[in-house]
C-alpha positions as CSV (number, residue, x, y, z in Angstrom):
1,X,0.0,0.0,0.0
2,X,1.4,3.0,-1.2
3,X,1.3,5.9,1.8
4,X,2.8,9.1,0.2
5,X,4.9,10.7,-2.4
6,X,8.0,12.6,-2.3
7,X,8.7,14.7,-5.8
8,X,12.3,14.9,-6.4
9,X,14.2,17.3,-8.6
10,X,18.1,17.0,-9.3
11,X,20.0,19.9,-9.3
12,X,23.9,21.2,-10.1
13,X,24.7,23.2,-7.2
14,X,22.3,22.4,-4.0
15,X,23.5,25.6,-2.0
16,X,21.5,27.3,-4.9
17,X,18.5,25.7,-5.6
18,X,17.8,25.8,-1.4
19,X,17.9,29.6,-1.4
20,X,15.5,29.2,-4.8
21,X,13.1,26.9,-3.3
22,X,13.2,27.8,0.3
23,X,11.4,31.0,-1.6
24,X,9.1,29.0,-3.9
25,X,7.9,26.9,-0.4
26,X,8.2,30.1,2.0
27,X,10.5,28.1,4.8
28,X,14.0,26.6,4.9
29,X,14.1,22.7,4.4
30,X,11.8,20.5,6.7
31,X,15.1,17.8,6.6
32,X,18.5,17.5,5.2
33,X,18.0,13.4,4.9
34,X,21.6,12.6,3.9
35,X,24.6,14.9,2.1
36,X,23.3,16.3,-0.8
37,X,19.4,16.1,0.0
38,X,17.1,18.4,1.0
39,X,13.1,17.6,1.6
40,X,10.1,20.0,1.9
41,X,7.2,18.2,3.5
42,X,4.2,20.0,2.2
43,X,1.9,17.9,3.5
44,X,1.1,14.5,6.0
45,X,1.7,12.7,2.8
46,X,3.9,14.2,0.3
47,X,6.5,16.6,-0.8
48,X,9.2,17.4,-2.9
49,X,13.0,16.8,-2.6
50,X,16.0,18.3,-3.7
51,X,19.3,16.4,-4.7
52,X,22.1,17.5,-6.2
53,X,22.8,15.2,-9.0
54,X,24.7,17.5,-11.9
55,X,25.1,14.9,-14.4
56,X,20.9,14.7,-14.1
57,X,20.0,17.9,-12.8
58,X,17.4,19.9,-15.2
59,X,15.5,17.1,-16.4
60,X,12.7,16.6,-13.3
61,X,9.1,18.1,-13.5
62,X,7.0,18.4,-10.4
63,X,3.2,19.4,-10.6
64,X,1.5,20.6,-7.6
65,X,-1.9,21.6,-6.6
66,X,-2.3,25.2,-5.6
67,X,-5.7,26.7,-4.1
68,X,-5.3,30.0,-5.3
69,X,-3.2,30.1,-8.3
70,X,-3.4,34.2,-8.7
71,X,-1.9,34.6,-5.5
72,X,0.9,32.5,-5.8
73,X,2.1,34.1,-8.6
74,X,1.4,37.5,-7.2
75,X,3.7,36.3,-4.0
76,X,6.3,34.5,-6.5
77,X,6.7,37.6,-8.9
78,X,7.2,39.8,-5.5
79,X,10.4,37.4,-4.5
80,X,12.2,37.6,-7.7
81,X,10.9,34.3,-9.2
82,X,10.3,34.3,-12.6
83,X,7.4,32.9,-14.6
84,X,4.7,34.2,-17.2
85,X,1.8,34.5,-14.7
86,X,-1.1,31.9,-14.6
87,X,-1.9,30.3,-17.7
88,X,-4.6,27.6,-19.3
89,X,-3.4,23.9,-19.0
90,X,-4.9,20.8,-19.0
91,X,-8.4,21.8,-17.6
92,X,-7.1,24.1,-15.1
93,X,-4.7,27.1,-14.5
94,X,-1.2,26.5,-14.4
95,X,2.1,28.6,-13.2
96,X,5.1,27.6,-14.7
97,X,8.0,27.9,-13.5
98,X,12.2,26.8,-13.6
99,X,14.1,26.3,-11.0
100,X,17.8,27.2,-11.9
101,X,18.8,24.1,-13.5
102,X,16.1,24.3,-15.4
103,X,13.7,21.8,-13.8
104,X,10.1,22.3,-14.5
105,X,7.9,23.4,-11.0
106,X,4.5,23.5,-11.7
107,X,1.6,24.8,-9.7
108,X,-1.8,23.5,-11.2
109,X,-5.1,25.6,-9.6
110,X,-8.4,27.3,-10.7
């Protein structure tokens, strides 16, 4: 039986993709795991980690569900994050974003 889910993007330099995500997730890391892992537990159930991995890093996609899509991109623009504001995607409203190595970090909403 299959409990929970972490989402895990690989990245080139892990110093900075923390400072990029600790912004995307509004808190530091919820555990440092092992060298070269970092995990944000966004819920009971799931979350996303972080691990440097250069020869991979820039190839992972995460999609996550966001209530309210406008704000998010309203708090993510007032950070410095980049992205090109709420769009139509698969039934829903999607922000899309990239991390610095590129990954794909997607917030899904009405």
């Amino acid at each position: 039986m299959i409990r929970g889910v972490l989402a895990q993007c690989t990245v080139t330099d892990l110093d900075r993709a923390e400072e990029w995500y600790r912004q995307v997730f509004e808190r530091p890391a919820d555990a440092k795991p092992m060298p070269g892992l970092l995990e944000w537990h966004l819920g009971d159930a799931f979350g996303v980690q972080v691990w440097e991995e250069p020869d991979r890093a820039g190839r992972s996609c995460v999609v996550l569900k966001e209530t309210d899509i406008d704000h998010t991109a309203t708090r993510l623009t007032a950070v410095g994050i980049e992205h090109d504001g709420p769009q139509p995607g698969g039934g829903a409203r999607i922000l899309q974003l990239a991390d610095p190595d590129g990954n794909r970090v997607v917030f899904a909403g009405v």
